[in-house]
SEDOPA-343764 format. One record per residue (C-alpha): residue number from 1; residue in one letter; x, y, z. Coordinates in Angstrom, 3 decimals, m for minus. Layout:
// SEDOPA-343764
SERO     k   r         px         py         pz
SERO   NUM   A          X          Y          Z
...
// end
This chain:
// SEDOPA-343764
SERO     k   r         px         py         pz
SERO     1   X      0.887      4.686     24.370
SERO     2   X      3.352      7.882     24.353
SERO     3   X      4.294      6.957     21.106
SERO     4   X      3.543      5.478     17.309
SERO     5   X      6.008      2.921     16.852
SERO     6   X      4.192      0.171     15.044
SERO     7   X      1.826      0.605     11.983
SERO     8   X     m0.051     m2.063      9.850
SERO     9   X     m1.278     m0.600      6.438
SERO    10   X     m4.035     m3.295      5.051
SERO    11   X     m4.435     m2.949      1.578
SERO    12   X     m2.007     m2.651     m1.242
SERO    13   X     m4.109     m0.518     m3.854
SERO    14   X     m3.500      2.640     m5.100
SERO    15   X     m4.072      4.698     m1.709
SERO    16   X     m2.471      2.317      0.884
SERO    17   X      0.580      1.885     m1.464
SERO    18   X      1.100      5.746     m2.193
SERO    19   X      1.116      6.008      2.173
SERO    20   X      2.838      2.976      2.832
SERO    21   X      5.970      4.596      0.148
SERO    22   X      6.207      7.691      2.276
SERO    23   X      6.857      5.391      5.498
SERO    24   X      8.907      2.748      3.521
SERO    25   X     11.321      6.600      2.339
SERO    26   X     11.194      7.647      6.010
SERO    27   X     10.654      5.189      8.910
SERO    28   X     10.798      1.815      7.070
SERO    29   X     11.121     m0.258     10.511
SERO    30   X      7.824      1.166     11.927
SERO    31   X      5.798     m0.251      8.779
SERO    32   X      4.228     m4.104      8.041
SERO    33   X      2.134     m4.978      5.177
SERO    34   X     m1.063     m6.997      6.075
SERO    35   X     m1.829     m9.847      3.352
SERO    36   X     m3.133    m13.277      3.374
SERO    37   X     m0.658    m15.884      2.208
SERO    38   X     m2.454    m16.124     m1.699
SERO    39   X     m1.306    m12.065     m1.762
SERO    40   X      2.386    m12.769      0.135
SERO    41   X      3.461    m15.538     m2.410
SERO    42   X      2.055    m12.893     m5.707
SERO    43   X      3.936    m10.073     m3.603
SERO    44   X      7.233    m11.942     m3.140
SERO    45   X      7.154    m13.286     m6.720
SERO    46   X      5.763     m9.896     m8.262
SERO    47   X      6.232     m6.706     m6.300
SERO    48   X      4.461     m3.700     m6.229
SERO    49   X      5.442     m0.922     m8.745
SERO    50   X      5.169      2.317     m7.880
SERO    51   X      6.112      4.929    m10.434
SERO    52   X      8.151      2.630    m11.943
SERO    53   X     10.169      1.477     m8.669
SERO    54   X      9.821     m2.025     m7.106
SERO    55   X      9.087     m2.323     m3.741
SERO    56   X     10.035     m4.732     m1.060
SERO    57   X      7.932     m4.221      2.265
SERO    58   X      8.155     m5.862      5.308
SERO    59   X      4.677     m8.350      5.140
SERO    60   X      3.052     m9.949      8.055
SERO    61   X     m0.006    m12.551      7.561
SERO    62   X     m3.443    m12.372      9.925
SERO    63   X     m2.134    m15.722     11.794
SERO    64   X      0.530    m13.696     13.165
SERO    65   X      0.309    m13.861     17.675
SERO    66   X      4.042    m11.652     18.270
SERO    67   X      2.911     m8.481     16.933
SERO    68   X      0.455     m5.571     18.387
SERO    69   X      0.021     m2.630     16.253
SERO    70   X     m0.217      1.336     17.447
SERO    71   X     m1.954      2.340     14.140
SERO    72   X     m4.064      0.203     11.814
SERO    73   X     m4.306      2.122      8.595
SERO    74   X     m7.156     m0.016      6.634
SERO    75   X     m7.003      0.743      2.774
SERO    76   X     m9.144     m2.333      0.732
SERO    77   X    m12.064     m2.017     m1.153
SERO    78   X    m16.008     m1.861      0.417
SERO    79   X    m16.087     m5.433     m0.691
SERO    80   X    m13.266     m6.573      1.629
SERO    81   X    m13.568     m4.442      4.386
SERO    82   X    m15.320     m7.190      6.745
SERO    83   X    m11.970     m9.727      5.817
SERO    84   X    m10.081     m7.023      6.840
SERO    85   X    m11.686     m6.306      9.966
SERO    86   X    m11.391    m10.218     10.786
SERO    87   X     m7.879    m10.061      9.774
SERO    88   X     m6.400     m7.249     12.226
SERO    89   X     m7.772     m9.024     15.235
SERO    90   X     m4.254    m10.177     16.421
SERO    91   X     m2.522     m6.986     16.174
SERO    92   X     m5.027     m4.814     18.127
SERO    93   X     m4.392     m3.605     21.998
SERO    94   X     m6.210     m1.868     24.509
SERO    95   X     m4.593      1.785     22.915
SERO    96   X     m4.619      0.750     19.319
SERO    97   X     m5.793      3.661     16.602
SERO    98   X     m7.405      2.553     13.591
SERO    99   X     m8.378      4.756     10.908
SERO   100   X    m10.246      3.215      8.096
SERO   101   X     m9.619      5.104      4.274
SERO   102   X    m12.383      3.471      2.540
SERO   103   X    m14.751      5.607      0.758
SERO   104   X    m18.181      6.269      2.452
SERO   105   X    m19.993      6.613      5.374
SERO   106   X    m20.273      3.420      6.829
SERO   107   X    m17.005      1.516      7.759
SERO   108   X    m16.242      2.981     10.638
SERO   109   X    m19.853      1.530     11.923
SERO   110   X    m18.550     m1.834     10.889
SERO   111   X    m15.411     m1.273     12.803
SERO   112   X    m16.416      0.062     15.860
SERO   113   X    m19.295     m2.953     16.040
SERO   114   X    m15.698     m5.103     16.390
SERO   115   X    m13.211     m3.037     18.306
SERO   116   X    m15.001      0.078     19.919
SERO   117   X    m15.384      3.919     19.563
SERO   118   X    m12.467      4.582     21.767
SERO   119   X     m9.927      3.392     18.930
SERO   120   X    m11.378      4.383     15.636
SERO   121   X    m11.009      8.432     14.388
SERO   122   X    m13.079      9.135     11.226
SERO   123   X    m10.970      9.309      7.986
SERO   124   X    m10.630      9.897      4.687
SERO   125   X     m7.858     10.129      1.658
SERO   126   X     m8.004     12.822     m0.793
SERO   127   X     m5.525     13.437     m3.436
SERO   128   X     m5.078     13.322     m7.252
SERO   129   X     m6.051     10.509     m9.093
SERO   130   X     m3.471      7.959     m9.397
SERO   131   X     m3.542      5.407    m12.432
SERO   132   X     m3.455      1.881    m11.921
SERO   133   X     m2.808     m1.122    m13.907
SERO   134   X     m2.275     m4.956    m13.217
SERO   135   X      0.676     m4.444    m10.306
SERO   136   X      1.817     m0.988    m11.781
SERO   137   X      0.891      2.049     m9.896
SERO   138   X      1.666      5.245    m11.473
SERO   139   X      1.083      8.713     m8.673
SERO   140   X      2.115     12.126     m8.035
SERO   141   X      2.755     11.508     m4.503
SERO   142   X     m0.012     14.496     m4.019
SERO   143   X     m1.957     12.741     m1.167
SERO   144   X     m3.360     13.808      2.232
SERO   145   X     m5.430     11.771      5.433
SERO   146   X     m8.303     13.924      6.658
SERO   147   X     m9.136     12.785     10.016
SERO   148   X    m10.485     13.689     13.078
SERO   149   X    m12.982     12.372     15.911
SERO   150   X    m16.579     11.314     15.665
SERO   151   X    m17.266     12.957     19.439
SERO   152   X    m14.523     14.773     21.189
SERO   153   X    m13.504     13.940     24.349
SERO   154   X    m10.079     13.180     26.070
SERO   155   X     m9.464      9.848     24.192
SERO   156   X    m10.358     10.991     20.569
SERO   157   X     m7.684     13.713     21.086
SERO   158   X     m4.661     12.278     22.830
SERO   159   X     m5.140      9.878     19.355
SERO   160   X     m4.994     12.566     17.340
SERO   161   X     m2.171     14.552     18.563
SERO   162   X     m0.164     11.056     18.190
SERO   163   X     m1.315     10.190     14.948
SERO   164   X     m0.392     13.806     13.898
SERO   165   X      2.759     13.458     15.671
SERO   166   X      3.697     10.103     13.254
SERO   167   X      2.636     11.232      9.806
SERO   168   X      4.171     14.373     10.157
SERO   169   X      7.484     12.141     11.215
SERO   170   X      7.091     10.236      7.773
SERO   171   X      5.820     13.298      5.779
SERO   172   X      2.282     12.315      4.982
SERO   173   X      0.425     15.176      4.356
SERO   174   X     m3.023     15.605      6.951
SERO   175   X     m5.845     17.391      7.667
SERO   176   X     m8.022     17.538     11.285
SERO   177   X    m10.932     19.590     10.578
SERO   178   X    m13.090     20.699     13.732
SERO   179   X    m16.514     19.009     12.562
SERO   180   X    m14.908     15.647     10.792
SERO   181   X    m18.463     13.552     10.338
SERO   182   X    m19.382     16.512      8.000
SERO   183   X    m16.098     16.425      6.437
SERO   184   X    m17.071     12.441      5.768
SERO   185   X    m19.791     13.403      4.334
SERO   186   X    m18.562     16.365      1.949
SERO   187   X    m15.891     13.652      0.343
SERO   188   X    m19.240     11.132     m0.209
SERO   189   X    m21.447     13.409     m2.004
SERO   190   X    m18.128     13.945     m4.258
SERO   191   X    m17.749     10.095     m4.817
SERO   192   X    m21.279      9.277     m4.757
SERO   193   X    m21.923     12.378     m7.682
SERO   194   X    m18.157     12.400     m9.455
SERO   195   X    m17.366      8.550     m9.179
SERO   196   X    m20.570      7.164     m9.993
SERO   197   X    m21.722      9.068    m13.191
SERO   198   X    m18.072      9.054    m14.473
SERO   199   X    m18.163      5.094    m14.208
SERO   200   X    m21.017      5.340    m16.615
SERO   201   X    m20.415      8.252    m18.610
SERO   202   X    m16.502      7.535    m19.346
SERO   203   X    m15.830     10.976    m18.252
SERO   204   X    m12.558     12.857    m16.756
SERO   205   X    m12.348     15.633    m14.424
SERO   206   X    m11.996     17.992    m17.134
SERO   207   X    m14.495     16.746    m18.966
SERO   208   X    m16.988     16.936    m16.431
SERO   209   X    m16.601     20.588    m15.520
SERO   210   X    m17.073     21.824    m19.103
SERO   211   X    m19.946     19.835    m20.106
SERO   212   X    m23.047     21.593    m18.596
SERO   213   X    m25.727     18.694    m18.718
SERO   214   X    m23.072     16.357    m16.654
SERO   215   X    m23.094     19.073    m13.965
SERO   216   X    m26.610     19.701    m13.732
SERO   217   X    m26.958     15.741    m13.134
SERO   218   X    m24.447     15.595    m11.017
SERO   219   X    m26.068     18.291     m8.655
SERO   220   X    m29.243     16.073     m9.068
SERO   221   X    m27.613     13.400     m7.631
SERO   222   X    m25.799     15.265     m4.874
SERO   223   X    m29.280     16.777     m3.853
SERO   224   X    m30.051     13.180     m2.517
SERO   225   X    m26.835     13.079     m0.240
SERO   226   X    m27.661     16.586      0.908
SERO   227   X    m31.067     15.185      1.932
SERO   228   X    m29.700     12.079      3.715
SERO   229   X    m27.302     14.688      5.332
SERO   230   X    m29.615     16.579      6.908
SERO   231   X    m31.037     13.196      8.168
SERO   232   X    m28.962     12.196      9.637
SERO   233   X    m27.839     15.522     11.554
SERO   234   X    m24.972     16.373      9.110
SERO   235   X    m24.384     20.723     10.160
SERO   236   X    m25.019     22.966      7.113
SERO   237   X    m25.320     20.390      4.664
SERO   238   X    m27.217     23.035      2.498
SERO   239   X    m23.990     24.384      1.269
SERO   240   X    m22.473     20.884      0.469
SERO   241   X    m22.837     20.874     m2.740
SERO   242   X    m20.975     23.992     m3.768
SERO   243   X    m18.292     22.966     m1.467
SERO   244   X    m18.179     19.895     m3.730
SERO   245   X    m18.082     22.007     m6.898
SERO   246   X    m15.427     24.136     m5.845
SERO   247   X    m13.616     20.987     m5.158
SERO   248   X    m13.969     19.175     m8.234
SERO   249   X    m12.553     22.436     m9.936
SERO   250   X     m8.628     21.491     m8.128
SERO   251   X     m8.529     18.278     m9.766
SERO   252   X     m6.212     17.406    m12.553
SERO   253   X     m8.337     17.763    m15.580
SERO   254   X     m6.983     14.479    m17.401
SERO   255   X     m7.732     12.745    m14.136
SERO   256   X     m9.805      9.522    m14.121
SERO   257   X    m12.159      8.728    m10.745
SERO   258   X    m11.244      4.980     m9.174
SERO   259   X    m14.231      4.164    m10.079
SERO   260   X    m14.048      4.697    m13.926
SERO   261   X    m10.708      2.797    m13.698
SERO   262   X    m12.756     m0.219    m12.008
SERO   263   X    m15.027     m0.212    m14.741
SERO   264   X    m12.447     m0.116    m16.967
SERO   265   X    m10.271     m2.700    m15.863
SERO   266   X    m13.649     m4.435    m15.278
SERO   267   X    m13.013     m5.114    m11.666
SERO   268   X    m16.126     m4.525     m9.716
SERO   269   X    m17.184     m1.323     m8.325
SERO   270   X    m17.684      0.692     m5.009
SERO   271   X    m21.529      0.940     m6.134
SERO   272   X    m23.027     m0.639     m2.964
SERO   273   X    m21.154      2.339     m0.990
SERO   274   X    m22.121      4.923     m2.506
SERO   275   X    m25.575      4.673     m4.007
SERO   276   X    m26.655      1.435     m2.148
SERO   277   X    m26.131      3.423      1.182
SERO   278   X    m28.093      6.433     m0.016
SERO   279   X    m31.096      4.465     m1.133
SERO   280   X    m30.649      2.604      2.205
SERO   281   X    m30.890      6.123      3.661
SERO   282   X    m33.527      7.308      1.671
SERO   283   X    m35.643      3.997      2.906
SERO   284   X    m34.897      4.953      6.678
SERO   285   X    m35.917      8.288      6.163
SERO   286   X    m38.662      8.077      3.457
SERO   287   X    m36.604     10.458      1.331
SERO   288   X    m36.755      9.825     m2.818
SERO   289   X    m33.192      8.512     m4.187
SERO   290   X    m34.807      8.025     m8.185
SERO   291   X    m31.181      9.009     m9.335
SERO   292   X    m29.250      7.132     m7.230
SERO   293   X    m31.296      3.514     m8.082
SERO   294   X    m31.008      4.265    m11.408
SERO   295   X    m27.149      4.890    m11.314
SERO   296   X    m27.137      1.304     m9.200
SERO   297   X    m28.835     m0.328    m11.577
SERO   298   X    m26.705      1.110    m14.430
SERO   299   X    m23.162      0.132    m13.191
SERO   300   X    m24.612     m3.608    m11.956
SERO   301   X    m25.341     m3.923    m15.316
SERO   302   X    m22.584     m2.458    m17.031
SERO   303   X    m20.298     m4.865    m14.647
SERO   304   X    m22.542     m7.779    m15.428
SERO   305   X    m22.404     m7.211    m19.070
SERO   306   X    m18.570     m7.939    m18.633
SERO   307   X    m19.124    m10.482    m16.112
SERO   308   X    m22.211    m12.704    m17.972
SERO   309   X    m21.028    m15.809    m15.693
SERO   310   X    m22.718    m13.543    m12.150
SERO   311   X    m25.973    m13.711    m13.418
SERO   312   X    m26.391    m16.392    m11.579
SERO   313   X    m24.833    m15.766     m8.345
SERO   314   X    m26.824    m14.506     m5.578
SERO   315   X    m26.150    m10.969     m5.042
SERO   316   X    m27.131     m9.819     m8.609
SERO   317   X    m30.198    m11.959     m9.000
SERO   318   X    m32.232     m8.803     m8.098
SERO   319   X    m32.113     m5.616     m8.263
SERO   320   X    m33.285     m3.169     m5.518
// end
């Protein structure tokens, strides 16, 4: 491949919509929508808003045999992620890139167990928090993809100087830091600390930085991803945290974590991800996680208490 010329965005939430706008502005023929036919028909009979605009993309469903895609930009939830990986199987070729936006530390496992190393390059979106409700999505447009390769070799960075080569063509904002699996793991302790306790706590950005008992807890919990870190051969994760800190301090104050908004909305939660894979960790590695299971057990039962009729379903009959 000499050039990007086909992408597939899979997921229509907050951060594969704001992307998927900056392609529809600038290169609108390079872009299809992925969606099952349930989400074409609610598409085609109630379009995305974004920031007030309706928007009319170009759709393509899983069943799909004409099409091969350059890029695969995956954008769903934790919860979906193996669909998705099911669904792309038609539109991936011997040269495709795939860069998976989920939150975490563990999708890109899931893909590569499908498609292979050689196509996948560690990712990540970071931005300001974007608000969303129903079909509406309100943003600033302030978003950037952090990518870069899990080894380097020749193959990891011919796909990066073309994946450079197209965002900068549609004006996506990136980063391509040197060590990217510590950069995965920097944006994890920040969602497993920020996203998790403000789910619970009903707390903004702002509100978080000023209130001195939420940031001793939240360094708590990041201790246990700096741990895990280390485990698992993550350089200088000692300094992680502060990194985080300074972070959280460039975030709109009134700003609400996706999580919050699930919990909110009462839509279910990125839990698993974050604190289900560090008490996974912790199990591996015989490392404590005491805040982590109790922030699991927390948010299952906040979402259960607005859910009553899951009691019964399998996943939530017990708790780790």
């Amino acid at each position: 491949m000499k050039e990007v010329k086909n992408v597939i965005i899979c997921g229509l939430g907050a951060v594969g919509t704001a992307f998927a706008v900056k392609i529809l502005n600038t290169r609108p023929e390079t872009l299809k929508i992925l969606v099952d036919e349930a989400r074409l028909e609610r598409y085609k009979a109630e379009p995305r808003i974004f920031n007030g605009k309706a928007l009319n993309f170009q759709y393509i469903t899983p069943d799909k045999l004409d099409y091969k895609a350059d890029l695969i930009l995956l954008a769903v939830k934790y919860k979906t992620l193996d669909e998705a990986i099911y669904n792309i199987k038609n539109f991936v070729k011997s040269d495709t890139i795939i860069l998976s936006l989920l939150n975490g530390v563990t999708s890109e496992c899931k893909i590569a167990q499908n498609y292979g190393w050689d196509k996948l390059l560690l990712s990540y979106f970071i931005g300001h928090s974007s608000m969303r409700s129903g079909n509406n999505i309100t943003h600033d447009g302030i978003a950037t993809i952090v990518f870069g390769a899990k080894e380097h070799n020749a193959i990891s960075q011919n796909n990066i100087n073309l994946v450079k080569t197209y965002l900068a063509s549609v004006n996506i904002n990136y980063q391509n830091p040197q060590d990217m699996n510590r950069a995965l793991w920097l944006k994890f302790m920040l969602n497993t600390a920020c996203n998790q306790l403000s789910a619970i706590l009903g707390m903004t950005f702002g509100e978080m930085l000023v209130n001195n008992e939420f940031m001793e807890l939240a360094k708590n919990v990041m201790k246990e991803v700096e741990l895990c870190a280390k485990a698992e051969g993550i350089q200088a994760a000692d300094t992680m945290i502060d990194e985080v800190i300074q972070h959280m301090q460039t975030m709109i104050p009134d700003g609400k974590t996706s999580m919050l908004q699930d919990i909110e909305a009462g839509r279910e939660t990125e839990v698993e991800n974050f604190a289900g894979t560090i008490i996974t960790l912790g199990k591996k590695y015989n490392i404590p996680t005491p805040y982590n299971k109790i922030i699991k057990q927390m948010i299952d039962t906040i979402y259960l208490k607005a859910h009553p009729e899951r009691y019964l379903e399998k996943d939530y009959q017990t708790l780790p």
